[in-house]
C-alpha positions in Angstrom: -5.3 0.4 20.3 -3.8 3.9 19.9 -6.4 6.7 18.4 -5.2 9.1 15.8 -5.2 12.6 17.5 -6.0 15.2 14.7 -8.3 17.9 13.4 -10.0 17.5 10.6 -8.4 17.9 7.3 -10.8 19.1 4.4 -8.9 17.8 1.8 -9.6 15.1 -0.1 -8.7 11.6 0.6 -7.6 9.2 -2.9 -6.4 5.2 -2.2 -4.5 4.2 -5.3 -4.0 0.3 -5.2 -0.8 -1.2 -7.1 -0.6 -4.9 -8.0 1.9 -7.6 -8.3 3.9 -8.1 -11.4 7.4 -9.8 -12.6 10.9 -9.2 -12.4 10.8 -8.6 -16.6 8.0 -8.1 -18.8 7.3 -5.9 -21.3 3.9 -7.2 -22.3 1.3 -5.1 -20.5 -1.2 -7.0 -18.0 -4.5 -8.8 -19.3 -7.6 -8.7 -17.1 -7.7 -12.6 -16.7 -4.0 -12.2 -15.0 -4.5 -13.4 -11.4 -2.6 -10.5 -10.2 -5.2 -8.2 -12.2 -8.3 -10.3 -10.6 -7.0 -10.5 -7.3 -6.7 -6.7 -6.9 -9.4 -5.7 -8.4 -11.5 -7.7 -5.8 -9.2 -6.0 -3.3 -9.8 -2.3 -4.8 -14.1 -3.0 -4.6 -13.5 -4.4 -1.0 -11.8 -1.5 -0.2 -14.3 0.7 -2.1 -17.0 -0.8 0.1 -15.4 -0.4 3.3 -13.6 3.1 2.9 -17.1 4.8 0.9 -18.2 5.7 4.6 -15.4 7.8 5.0 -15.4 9.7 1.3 -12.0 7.9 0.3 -11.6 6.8 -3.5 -10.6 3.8 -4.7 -8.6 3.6 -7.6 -6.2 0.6 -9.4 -3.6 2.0 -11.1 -3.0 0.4 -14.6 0.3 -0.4 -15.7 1.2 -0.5 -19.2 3.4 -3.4 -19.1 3.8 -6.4 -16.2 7.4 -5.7 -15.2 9.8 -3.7 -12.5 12.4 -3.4 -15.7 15.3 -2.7 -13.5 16.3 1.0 -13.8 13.6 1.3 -16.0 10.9 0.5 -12.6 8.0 0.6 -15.1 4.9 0.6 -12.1 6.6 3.5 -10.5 6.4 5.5 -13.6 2.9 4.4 -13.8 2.0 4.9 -10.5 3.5 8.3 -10.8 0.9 8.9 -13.8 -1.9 7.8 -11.5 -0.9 10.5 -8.9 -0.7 13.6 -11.3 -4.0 12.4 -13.1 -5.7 12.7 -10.0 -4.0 15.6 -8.7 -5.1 17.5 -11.8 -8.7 16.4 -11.6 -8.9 16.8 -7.7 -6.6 19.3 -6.4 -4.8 19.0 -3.3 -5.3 15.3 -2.2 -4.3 13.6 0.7 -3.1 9.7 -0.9 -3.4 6.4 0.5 -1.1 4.1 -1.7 -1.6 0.0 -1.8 0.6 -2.5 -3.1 0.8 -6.2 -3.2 4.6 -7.5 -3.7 6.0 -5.7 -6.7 3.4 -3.4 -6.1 4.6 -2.7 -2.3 7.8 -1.8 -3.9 6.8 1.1 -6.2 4.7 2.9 -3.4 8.2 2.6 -1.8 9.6 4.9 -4.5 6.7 7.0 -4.5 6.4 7.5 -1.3 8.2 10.6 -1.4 5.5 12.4 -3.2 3.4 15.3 -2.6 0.4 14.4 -0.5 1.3 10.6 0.1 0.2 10.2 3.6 -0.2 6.5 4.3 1.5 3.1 2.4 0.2 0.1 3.1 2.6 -3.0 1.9 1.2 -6.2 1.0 3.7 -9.0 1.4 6.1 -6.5 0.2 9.3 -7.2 -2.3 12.1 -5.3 -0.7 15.1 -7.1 -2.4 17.0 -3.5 -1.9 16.1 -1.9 1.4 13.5 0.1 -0.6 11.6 0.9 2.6 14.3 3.0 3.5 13.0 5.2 0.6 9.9 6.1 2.7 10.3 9.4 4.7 9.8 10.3 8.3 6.7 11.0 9.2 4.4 9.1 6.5 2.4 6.6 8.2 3.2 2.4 6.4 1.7 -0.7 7.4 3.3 -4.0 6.5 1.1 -7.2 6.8 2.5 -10.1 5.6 1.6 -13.7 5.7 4.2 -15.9 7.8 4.1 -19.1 5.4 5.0 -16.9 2.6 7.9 -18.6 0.2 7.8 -15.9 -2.7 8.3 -12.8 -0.6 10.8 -13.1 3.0 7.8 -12.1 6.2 11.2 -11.7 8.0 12.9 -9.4 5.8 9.7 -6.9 5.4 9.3 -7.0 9.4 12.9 -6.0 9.7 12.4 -3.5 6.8 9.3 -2.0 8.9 11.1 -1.9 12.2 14.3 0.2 10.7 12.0 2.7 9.2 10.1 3.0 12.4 13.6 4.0 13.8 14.0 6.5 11.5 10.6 8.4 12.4 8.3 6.4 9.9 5.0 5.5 11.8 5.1 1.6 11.0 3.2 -0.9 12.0 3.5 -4.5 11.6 0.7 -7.6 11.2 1.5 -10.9 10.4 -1.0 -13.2 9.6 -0.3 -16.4 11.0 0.1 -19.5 8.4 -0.7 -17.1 5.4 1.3 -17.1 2.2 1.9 -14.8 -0.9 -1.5 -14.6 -2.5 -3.7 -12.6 0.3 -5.9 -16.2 -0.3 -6.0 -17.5 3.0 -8.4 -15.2 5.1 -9.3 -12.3 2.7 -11.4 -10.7 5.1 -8.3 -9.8 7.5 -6.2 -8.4 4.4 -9.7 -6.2 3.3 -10.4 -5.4 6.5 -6.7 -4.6 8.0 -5.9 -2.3 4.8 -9.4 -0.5 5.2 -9.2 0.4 8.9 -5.8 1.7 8.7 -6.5 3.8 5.8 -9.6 5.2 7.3 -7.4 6.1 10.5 -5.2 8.0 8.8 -7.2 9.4 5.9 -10.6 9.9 7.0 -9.4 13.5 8.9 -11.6 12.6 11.6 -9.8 10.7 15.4 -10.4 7.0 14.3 -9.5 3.7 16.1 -6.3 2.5 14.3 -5.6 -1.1 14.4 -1.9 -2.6 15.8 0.5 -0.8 17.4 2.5 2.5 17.1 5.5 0.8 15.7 7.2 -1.9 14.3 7.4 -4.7 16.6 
């Protein structure tokens, strides 16, 4: 497995995790929402792994459960999330997270100041968004190959276009998995964390799967 060959960075390192949503929905998103639960389980097991390596955890809080169309309501929220903590930390090096709709708005924001690292969750791309991430920011896709909501086949050909145009993408499947990161959580924590911490932590860390898209 390839080793990140860097110096270390003394800027800070923020993970901003985005969850799943709808299509349409204007109603913002309760706590008992499965999508809500399920990532914020993901954001503490993230929390625990990455704590060694001085990375927050954050979920970012939309105000209302839908893309919207034009309108792309997470990405305006996820936006939010990025200047809040840029005006309370400074200069910060970001890790973003999403799950499905999620996976799409770090897409959009990928293209910020200081986003380093994406990591897409059984990602929906129904419009090429990965081609809105930018040469040289570091994306892992992992998707689950039973999945029926979200195409595994259209994300891994997604990831293998923008490792062509310079993006450093990796791709893990997880074999007889579908949508809901339910069927080994361990691998989804665990994958999300030690990529993160390989290209967060500013320090030459083991980074798990290959150097591209494959």
């Amino acid at each position: 497995m390839p080793v990140m060959d860097k110096f270390s960075d003394p800027r800070p390192a923020h993970v901003l995790v985005l969850p799943d949503g709808c299509p349409v929905g204007a109603t913002p998103p309760r706590p008992w929402h499965l999508s809500q639960i399920r990532m914020r389980l993901f954001a503490d097991a993230l929390r625990l792994r990455l704590g060694r390596y001085d990375i927050a955890v954050d979920l970012v809080d939309y105000r209302c459960r839908g893309w919207n169309g034009d309108h792309m309501s997470p990405v305006r929220d996820g936006l939010r999330a990025i200047e809040s903590v840029t005006r309370r930390r400074g200069d910060v090096r970001f890790g973003l997270v999403g799950h499905a709709m999620g996976a799409r708005a770090i897409a959009h924001l990928a293209a910020q100041h200081g986003v380093e690292a994406l990591v897409a969750l059984a990602p929906w791309w129904p419009a090429d968004d990965a081609d809105l991430i930018p040469a040289g920011r570091h994306l892992l896709v992992a998707h689950g190959t039973e999945d029926t909501r979200t195409d595994p086949r259209m994300a891994q050909s997604q990831a293998m276009a923008a490792g062509d145009r310079g993006v450093r993408a990796r791709w893990r499947p997880l074999p007889g998995a579908g949508h809901f990161l339910l069927t080994d959580p361990r691998w989804w924590a665990d994958t999300t964390a030690d990529f993160l911490a390989c290209t967060l932590s500013g320090k030459p860390t083991t980074c798990p799967g290959d150097d591209h898209a494959s």
